[in-house]
VOGU-3710 file (C-alpha; in Angstrom, 3 decimals, decimal comma):
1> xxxxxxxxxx> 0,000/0,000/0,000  2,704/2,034/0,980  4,349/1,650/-2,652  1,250/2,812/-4,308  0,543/5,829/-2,092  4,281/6,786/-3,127  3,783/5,742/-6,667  0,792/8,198/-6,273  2,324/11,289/-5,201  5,004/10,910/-7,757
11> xxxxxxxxxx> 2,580/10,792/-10,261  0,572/13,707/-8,708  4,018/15,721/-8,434  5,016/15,248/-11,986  1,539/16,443/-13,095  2,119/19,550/-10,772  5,333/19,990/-12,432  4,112/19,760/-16,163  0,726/22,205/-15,245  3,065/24,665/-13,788
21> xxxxxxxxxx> 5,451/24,516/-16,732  2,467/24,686/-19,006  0,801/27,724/-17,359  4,853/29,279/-17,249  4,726/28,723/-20,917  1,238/30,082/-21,753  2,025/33,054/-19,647  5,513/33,819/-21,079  3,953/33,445/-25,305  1,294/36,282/-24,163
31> xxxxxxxxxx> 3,784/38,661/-22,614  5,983/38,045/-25,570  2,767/38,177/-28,191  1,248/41,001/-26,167  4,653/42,940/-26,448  4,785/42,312/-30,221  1,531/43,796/-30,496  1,641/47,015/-33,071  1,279/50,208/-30,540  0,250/53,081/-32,126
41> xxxxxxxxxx> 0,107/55,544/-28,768  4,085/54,104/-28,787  4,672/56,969/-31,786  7,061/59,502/-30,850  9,401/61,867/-32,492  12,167/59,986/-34,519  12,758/58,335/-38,224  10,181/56,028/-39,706  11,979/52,532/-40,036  10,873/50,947/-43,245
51> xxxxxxxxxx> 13,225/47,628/-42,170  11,686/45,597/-45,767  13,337/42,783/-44,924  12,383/39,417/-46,785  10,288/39,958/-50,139  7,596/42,655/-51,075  4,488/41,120/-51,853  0,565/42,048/-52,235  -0,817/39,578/-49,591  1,364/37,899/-47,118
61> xxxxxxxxxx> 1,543/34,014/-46,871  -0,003/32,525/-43,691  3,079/31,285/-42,002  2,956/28,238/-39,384  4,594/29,933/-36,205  6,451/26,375/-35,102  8,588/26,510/-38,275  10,787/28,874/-36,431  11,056/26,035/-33,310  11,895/23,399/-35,803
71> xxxxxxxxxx> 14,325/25,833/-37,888  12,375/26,545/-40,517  13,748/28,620/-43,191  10,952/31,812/-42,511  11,307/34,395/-44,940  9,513/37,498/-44,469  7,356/39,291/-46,266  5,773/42,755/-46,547  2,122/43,823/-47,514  2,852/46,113/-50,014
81> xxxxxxxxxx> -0,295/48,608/-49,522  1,372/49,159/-46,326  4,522/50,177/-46,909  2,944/52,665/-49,053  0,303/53,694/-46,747  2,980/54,043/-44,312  5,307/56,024/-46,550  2,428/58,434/-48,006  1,388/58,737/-43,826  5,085/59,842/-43,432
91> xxxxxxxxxx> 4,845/63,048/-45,659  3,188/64,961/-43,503  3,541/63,709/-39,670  4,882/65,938/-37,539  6,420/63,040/-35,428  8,287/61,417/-38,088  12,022/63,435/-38,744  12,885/61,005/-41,647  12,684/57,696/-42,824  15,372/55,228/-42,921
101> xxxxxxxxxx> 15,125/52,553/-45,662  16,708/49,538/-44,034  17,543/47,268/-47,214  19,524/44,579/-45,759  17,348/41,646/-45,756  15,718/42,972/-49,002  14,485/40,146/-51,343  12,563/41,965/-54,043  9,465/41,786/-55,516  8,228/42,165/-58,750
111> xxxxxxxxxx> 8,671/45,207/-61,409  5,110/47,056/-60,209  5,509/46,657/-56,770  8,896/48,047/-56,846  7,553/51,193/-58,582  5,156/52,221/-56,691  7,158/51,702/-53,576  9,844/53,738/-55,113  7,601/56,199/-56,012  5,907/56,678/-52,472
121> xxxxxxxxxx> 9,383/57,133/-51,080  10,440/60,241/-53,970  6,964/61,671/-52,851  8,728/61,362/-49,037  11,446/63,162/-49,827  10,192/65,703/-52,243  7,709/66,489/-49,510  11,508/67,854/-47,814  11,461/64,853/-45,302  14,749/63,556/-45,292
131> xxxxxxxxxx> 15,549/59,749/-46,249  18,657/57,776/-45,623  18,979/54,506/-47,056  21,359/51,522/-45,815  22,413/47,942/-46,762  25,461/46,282/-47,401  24,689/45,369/-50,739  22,294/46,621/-53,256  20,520/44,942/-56,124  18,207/46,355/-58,507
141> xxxxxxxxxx> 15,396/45,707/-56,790  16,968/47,674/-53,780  18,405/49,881/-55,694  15,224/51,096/-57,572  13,734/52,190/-53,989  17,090/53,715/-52,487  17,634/55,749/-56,080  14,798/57,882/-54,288  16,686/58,347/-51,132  17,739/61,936/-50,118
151> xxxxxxxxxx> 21,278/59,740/-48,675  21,910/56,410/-50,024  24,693/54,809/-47,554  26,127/51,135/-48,106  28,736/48,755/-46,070  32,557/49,950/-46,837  32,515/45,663/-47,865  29,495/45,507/-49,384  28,666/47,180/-53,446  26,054/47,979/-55,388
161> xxxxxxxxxx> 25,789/45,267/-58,556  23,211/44,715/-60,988  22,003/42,121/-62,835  18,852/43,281/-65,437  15,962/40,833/-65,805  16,865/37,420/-66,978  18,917/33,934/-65,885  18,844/30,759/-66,403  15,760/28,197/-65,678  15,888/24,220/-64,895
171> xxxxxxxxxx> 14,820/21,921/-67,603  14,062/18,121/-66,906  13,241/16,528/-69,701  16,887/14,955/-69,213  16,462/13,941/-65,910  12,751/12,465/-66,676  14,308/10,386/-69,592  17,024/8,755/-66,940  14,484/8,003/-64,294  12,370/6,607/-66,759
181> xxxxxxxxxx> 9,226/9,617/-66,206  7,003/9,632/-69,313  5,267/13,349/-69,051  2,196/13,400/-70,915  1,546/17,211/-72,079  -1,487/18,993/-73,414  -1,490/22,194/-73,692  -2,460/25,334/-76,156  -0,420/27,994/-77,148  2,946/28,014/-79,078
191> xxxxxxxxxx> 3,960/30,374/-76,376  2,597/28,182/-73,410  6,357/28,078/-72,064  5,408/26,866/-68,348  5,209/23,294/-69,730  8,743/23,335/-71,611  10,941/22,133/-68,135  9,392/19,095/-68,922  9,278/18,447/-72,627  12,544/19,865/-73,572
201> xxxxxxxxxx> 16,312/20,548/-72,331  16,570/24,050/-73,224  14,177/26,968/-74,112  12,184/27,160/-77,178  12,823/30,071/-79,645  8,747/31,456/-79,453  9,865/31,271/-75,275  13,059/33,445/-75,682  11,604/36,488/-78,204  8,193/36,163/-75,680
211> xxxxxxxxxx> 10,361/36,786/-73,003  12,872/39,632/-74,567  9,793/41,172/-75,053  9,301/41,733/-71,256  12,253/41,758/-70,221  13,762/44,788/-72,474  10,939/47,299/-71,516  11,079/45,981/-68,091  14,835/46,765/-68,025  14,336/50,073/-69,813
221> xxxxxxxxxx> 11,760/51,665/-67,181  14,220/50,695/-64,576  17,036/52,635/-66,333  15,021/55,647/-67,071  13,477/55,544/-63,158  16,807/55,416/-61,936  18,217/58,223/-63,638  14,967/60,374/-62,901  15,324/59,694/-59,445  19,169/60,143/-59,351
231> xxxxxxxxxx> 20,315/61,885/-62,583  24,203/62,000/-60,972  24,292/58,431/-60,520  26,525/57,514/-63,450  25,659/53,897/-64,695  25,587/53,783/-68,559  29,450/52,065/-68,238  29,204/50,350/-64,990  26,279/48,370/-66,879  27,617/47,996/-70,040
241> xxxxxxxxxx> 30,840/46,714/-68,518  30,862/46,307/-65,055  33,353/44,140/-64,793  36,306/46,320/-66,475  34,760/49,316/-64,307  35,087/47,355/-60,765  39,000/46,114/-62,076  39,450/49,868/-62,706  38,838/50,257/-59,223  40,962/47,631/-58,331
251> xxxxxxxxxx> 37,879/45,296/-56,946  37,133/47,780/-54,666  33,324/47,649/-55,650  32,232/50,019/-53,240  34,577/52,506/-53,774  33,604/52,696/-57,517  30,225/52,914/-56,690  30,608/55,922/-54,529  32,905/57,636/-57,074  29,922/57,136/-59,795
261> xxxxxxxxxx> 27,741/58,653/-57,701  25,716/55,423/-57,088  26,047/55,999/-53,249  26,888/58,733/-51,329  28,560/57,228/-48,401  30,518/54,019/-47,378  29,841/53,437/-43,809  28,790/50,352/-41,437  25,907/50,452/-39,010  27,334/52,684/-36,366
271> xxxxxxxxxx> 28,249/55,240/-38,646  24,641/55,111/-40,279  23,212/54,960/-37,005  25,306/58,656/-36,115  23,564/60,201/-39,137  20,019/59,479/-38,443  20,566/60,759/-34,934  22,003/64,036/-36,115  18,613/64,547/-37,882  16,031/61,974/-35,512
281> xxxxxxxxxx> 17,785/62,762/-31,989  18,999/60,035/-29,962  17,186/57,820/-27,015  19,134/57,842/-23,819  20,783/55,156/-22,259  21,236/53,434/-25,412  24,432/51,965/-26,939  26,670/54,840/-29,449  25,289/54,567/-32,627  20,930/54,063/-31,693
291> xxxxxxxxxx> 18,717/56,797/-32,433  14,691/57,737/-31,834  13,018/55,021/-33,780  9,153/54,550/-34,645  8,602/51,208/-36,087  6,693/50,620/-39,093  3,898/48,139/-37,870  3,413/50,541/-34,794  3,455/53,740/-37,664  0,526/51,149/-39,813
301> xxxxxxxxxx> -1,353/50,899/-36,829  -1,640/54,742/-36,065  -2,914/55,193/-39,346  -5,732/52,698/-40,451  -7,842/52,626/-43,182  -10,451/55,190/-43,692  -13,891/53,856/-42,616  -16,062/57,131/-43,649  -18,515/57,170/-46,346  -19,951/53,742/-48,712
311> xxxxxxxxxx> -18,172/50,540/-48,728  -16,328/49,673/-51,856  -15,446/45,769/-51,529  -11,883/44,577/-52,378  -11,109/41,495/-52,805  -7,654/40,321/-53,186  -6,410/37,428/-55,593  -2,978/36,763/-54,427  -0,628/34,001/-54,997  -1,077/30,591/-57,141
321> xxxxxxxxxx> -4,942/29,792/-57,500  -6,148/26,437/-56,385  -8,680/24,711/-55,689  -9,705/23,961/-52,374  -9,416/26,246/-49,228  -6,532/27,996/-48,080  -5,255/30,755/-46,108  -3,670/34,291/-46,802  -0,943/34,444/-50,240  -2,881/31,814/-51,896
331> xxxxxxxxxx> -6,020/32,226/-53,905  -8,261/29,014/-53,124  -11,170/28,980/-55,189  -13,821/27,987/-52,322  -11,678/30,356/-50,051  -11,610/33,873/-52,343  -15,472/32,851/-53,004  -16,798/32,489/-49,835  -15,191/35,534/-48,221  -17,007/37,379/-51,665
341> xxxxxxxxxx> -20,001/35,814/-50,939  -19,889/36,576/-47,650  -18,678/40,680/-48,388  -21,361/40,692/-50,827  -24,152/39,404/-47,991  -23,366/41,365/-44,848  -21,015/44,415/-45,821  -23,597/46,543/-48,162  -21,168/47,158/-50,951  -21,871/49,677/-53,503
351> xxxxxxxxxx> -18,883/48,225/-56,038  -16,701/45,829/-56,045  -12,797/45,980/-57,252  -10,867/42,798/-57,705  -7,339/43,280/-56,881  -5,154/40,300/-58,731  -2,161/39,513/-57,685  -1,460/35,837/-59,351  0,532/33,816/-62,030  -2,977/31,426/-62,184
361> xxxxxxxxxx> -2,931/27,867/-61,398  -5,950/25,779/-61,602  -8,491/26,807/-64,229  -11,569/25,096/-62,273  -10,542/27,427/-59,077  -10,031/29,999/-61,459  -13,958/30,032/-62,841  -14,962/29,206/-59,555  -13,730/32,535/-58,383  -15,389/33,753/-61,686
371> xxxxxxxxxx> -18,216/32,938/-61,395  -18,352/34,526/-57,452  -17,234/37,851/-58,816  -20,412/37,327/-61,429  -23,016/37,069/-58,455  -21,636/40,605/-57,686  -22,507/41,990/-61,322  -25,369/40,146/-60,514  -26,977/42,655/-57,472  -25,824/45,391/-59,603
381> xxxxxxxxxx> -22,734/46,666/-58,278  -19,850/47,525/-60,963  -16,666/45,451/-60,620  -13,787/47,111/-61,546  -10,269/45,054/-61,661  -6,802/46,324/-60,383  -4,057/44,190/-62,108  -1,123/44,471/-59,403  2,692/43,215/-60,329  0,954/39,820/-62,108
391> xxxxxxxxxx> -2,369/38,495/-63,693  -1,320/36,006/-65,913  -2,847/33,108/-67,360  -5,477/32,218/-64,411  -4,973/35,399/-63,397  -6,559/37,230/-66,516  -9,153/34,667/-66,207  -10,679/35,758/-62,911  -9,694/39,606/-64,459  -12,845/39,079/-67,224
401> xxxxxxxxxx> -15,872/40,186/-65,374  -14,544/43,484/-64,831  -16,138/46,891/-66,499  -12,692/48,355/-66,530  -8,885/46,800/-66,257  -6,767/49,320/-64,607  -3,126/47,684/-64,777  0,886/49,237/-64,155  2,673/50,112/-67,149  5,165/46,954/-65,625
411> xxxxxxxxxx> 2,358/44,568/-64,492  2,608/41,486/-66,132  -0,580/39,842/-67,468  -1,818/37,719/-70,733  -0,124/34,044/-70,595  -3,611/33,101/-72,102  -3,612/29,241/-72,481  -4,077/26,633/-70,245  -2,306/23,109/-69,780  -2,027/19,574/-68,329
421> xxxxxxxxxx> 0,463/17,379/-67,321  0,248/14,084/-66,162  3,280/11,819/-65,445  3,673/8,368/-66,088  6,212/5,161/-64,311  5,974/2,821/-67,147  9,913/3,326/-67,954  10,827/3,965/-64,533  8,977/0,205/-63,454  10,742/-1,502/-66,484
431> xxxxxxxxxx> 14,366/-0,179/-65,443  13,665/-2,025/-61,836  11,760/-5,245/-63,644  8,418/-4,378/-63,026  5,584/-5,053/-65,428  2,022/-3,996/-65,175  -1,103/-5,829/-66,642  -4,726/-6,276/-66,729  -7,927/-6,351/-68,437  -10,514/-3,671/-69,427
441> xxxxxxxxxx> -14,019/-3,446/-70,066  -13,834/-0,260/-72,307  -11,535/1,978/-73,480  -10,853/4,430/-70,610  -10,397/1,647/-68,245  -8,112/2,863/-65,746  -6,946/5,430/-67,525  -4,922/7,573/-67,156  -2,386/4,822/-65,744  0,128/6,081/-63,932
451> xxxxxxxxxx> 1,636/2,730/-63,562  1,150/1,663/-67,219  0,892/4,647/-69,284  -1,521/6,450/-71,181  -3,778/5,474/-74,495  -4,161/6,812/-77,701  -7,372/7,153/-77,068  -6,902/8,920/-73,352  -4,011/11,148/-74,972  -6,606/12,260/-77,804
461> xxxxxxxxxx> -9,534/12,820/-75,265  -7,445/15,010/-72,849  -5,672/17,287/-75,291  -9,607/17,927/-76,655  -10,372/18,322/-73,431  -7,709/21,367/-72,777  -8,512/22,365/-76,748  -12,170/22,959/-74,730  -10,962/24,796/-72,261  -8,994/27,059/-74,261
471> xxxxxxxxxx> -11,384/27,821/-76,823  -13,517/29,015/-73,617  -10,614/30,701/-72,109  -10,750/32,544/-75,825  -14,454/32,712/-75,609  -14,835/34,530/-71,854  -11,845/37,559/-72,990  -13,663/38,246/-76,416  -16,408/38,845/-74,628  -15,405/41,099/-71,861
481> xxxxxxxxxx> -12,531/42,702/-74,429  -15,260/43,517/-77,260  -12,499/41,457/-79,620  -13,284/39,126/-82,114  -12,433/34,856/-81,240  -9,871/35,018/-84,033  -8,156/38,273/-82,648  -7,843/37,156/-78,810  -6,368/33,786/-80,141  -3,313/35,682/-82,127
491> xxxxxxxxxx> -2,715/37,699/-78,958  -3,038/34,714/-76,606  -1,480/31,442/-77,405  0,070/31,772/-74,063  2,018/34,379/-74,622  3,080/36,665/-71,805  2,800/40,302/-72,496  3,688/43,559/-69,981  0,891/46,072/-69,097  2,142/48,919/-71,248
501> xxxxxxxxxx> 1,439/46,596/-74,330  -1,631/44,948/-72,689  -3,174/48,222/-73,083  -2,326/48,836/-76,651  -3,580/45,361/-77,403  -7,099/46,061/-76,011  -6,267/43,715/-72,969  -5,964/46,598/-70,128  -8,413/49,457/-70,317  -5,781/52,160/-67,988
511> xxxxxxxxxx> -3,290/52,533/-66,158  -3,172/52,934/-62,666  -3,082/51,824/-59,216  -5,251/50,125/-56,791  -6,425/53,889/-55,361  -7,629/54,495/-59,145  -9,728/51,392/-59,464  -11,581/52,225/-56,366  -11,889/55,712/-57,377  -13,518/54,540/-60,419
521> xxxxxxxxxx> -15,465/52,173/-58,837  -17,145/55,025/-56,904  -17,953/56,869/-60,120  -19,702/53,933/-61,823  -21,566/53,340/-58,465  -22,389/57,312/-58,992  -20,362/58,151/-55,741  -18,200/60,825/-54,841  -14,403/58,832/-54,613  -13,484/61,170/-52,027
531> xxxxxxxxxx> -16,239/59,722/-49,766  -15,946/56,319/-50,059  -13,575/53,994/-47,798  -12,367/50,354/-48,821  -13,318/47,253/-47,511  -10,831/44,507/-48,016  -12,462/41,138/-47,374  -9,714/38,823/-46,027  -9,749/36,157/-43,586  -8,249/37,779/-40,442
541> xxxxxxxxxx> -5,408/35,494/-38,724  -6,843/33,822/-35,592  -6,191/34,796/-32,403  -4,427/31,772/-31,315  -2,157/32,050/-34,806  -1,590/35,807/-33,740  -0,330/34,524/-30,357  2,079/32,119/-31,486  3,512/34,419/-33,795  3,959/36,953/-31,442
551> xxxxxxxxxx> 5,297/34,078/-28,963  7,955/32,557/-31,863  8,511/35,763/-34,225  12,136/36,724/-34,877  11,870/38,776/-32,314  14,310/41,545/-33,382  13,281/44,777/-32,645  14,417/46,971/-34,837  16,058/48,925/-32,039  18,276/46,689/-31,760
561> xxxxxxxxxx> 19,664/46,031/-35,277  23,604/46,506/-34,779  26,527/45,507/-37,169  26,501/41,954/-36,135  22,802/41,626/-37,780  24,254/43,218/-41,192  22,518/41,733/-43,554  23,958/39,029/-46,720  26,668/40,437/-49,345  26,836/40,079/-52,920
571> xxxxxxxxxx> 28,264/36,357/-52,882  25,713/35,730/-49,673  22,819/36,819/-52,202  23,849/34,365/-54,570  24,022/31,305/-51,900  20,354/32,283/-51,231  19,275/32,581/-55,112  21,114/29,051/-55,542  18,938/27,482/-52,583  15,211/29,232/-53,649
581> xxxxxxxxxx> 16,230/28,008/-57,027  16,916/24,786/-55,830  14,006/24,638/-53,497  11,308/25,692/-56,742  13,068/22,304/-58,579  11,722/20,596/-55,982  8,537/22,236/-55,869  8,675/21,776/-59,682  8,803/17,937/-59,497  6,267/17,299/-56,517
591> xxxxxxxxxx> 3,242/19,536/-59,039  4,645/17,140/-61,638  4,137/14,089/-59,493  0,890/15,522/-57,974  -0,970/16,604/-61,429  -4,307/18,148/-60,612  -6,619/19,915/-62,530  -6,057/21,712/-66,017  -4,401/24,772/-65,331  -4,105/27,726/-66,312
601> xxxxxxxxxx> -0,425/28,909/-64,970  2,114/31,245/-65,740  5,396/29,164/-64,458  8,062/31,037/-66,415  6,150/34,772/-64,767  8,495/33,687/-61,602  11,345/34,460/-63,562  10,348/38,223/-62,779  9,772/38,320/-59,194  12,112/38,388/-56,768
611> xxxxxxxxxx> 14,325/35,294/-55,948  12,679/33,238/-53,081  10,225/30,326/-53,931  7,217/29,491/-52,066  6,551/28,921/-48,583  5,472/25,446/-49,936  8,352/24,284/-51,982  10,788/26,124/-48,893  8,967/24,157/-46,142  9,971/20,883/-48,781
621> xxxxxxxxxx> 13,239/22,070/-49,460  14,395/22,415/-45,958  12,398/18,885/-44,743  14,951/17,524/-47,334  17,745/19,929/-45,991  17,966/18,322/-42,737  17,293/14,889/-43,581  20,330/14,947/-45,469  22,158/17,552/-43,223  22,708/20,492/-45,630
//
């Protein structure tokens, strides 16, 4: 008895133990989540910090908060409508002394976004609030937003290079023929590139002169914003030969950069951090080198949205569609139409505008989301679209209901075609000695065969199938266009085209930005823009995923950012490039082996945004990582 009574209150003590530890742990994630909590009443006088680390985007992935307990290779990103907000907020706060552009971490984004960042931060400084840039190394991307800096400062170690649009891309067709992977392809388009990884080694010609044609305006617009923004920046050599121009300098990259005028100071952290307090004042008690700091999601908070007047609805298309539900950054099709549906049936919206944000993906997600926007035309309320950095392919899809296509002179859009792919193991199960057999009762019996291969017959049914689909892919854009069948299908066959030529080819009505298309949106609804407020209809992060996050964020203040948190140089950059590329090939090959529906996807469109693959093919990449101890 004695034993048991013991055995008793060592069990009771261990579960005392684990409930205290528990309630420790609770209490310790809401202090830390509670403490990461934006604070607007924490504004005070000092510089804006506009820290963009990670990549730029239009709506933020949902991001599991363990992946930082387990490792997880978290990259950041940044709601672009934000930063902007934040930036345009900045002109004319009392509070704020200047803004400091900390480009460090800075991924990129794509073409569009960059603009109109860069352009909220010339409208900063022109308004005669000063703005100091920093990173150790700039890249266009960077660049582009620091070219609109009153001081642009980099690491004595660090340099300025750039690259221009363009690079290499895998192709597998090699490495299916060794394993033995028979990809079955139907698709529409001569210019349908996204299917060429896996039917070819290299790119096709119609691919290369579809893509020069982006690229080269693309590159141009970045030139000529450049030298608007800094005309004494002197860059015609240093691009046309950059390497002769650094071995001028004797590899001292940064040093030619300053003498060009690219930069106008070499300087680490402390030195930076000196400047900014000369012109933001300095807290006390803090380490040489810290000044008065207001940080951005604090600087967000104190200035919301406007909520005065009618509600114009936005709702955002951002990411790959598919089909399905999921959460922020990706546009599920029973996701993006129930939160429509559900704006449409309790917000009393007097227009819509459909913000798009996406390469495409799945063309049955992509009607589905269609057809949602059609219930709003439906009640009567105009839908205007607002084509962001990318509506391709899917993405024009959902883009045909609208009235009126406002788009960026840099957004790209078109990639009208669709495609399937479906792999097949015959090969690969001969190579190891093993056969498959059977009978059938028709035709189509268990087909498609993964395990066996496809038909004739299934191979001629499918392809008719996608011949369908793109005849009503042609079908929906003549419509909504006012462009004859036989005109849409010379300008589509997949082909990727940038906004400025969208709009000459009937495909974009105007230019402009998302403030535009609700401003129109307004006047079609016959009210006064100025008295209207938006009402984005997203799915809110729960409370419990806000807690965690605040519990297992980075937490770096930004206060605390010193020299030993510089951020990656020039060869650093490249490691990271190498592993997003590597972790897309692996993202590549597991939509290969998972097929799907037909889609409607712009794969090569990735080639323009900035270099960091999906929270999807990451999370893969780095399971893999540490299995095998990379």
């Amino acid at each position: 008895m004695k034993l048991v009574k013991g055995a008793w209150k060592i069990l009771v003590g261990i579960k005392d133990f684990l409930v205290l530890v528990f309630m420790l742990l609770f209490f310790t994630m809401l202090f830390a989540a509670l403490s990461a909590k934006p604070n607007p009443a924490a504004i005070r006088d000092g510089a804006l910090v506009v820290a963009l680390d990670g990549t730029l985007v239009e709506q933020p992935e949902e991001v599991d908060p363990f992946a930082r307990l387990t490792g997880g290779n978290v990259v950041k990103q940044q709601r672009l409508r934000d930063v902007v907000r934040a930036l345009e907020a900045a002109k004319g706060d009392s509070h704020v002394k200047a803004v400091v552009l900390d480009l460090d971490r800075f991924m990129g984004g794509y073409p569009a976004a960059i603009s109109e960042v860069a352009a909220a931060v010339g409208k900063v400084r022109a308004a005669g609030k000063p703005v100091l840039a920093y990173a150790t190394a700039y890249t266009d991307d960077s660049y582009a937003l620091a070219a609109n800096a009153s001081e642009i400062w980099m690491n004595p170690l660090g340099g300025a290079v750039f690259m221009g649009p363009g690079g290499t891309r895998l192709y597998y067709k090699g490495l299916l023929d060794k394993l033995g992977v028979n990809a079955h392809i139907y698709r529409v388009g001569k210019f349908k590139s996204a299917v060429e990884p896996y039917m070819r080694s290299d790119m096709s010609p119609e691919a290369k002169e579809a893509e020069l044609a982006i690229y080269q305006p693309i590159w141009a617009q970045w030139q000529a914003e450049i030298a608007k923004a800094r005309p004494k920046a002197k860059l015609a050599d240093y691009l046309a030969k950059p390497a002769d121009t650094i071995a001028a300098a004797k590899g001292d990259i940064a040093k030619s950069n300053l003498d060009r005028g690219i930069v106008d100071k070499l300087g680490d952290r402390l030195a930076f951090g000196k400047r900014v307090a000369e012109i933001a004042g300095a807290p006390s008690g803090k380490p040489e080198g810290s000044f008065n700091r207001i940080k951005l999601d604090d600087f967000v908070a104190a200035n919301p949205l406007p909520t005065g007047g009618d509600a114009i609805g936005v709702i955002t298309i951002a990411g790959e569609i598919v089909d399905g539900k999921a959460g922020p950054g990706k546009a599920a099709g029973d996701s993006v139409s129930a939160l429509l549906l559900k704006g449409l049936a309790t917000k009393n919206l007097k227009a819509l505008v459909v913000r798009v944000d996406s390469p495409g993906g799945s063309a049955l997600a992509a009607e589905q989301i269609r057809q949602a926007i059609l219930t709003a035309k439906a009640k009567g309320l105009p839908v205007v679209v607002s084509m962001g950095s990318l509506a391709a392919s899917g993405g024009y899809w959902v883009a045909t209901p609208g009235d009126t296509i406002f788009a960026e002179p840099n957004t790209i859009t078109g990639s009208i075609g669709i495609f399937g792919v479906i792999p097949t193991f015959e090969k690969s199960l001969a190579k190891i000695g093993v056969g498959t057999d059977g009978v059938k009762t028709t035709p189509l019996s268990g087909q498609p065969d993964v395990y066996g291969g496809t038909t004739e017959e299934t191979d001629k049914l499918l392809q008719s199938a996608i011949d369908a689909g793109y005849a009503r892919f042609i079908s929906l854009v003549s419509g909504a266009r006012k462009l004859t069948p036989e005109r849409v299908n010379e300008i589509a066959q997949g082909r990727v085209w940038i906004g400025g030529t969208a709009h000459q080819l009937g495909l974009v009505d105007r230019f402009g930005g998302i403030d535009d298309a609700i401003a129109e949106a307004a006047r079609r609804a016959k009210l006064d823009p100025a008295k209207v407020h938006a009402v984005y209809l997203e799915k809110e992060p729960s409370a419990w995923a806000k807690l965690l996050e605040g519990a297992f964020g980075d937490g770096e203040d930004d206060a605390d950012k010193t020299e030993e948190t510089a951020g990656p140089d020039l060869f650093a950059r490249a490691a990271i490039e190498q592993r997003a590329m590597l972790a897309q090939a692996l993202g590549d090959a597991r939509r290969l082996a998972r097929g799907g529906s037909v889609q409607a996807r712009c794969l090569e469109c990735g080639a323009l945004g900035p270099a960091n693959a999906s929270l999807e093919d990451r999370t893969l990449f780095d399971a893999i990582a540490a299995r095998l101890g990379l």
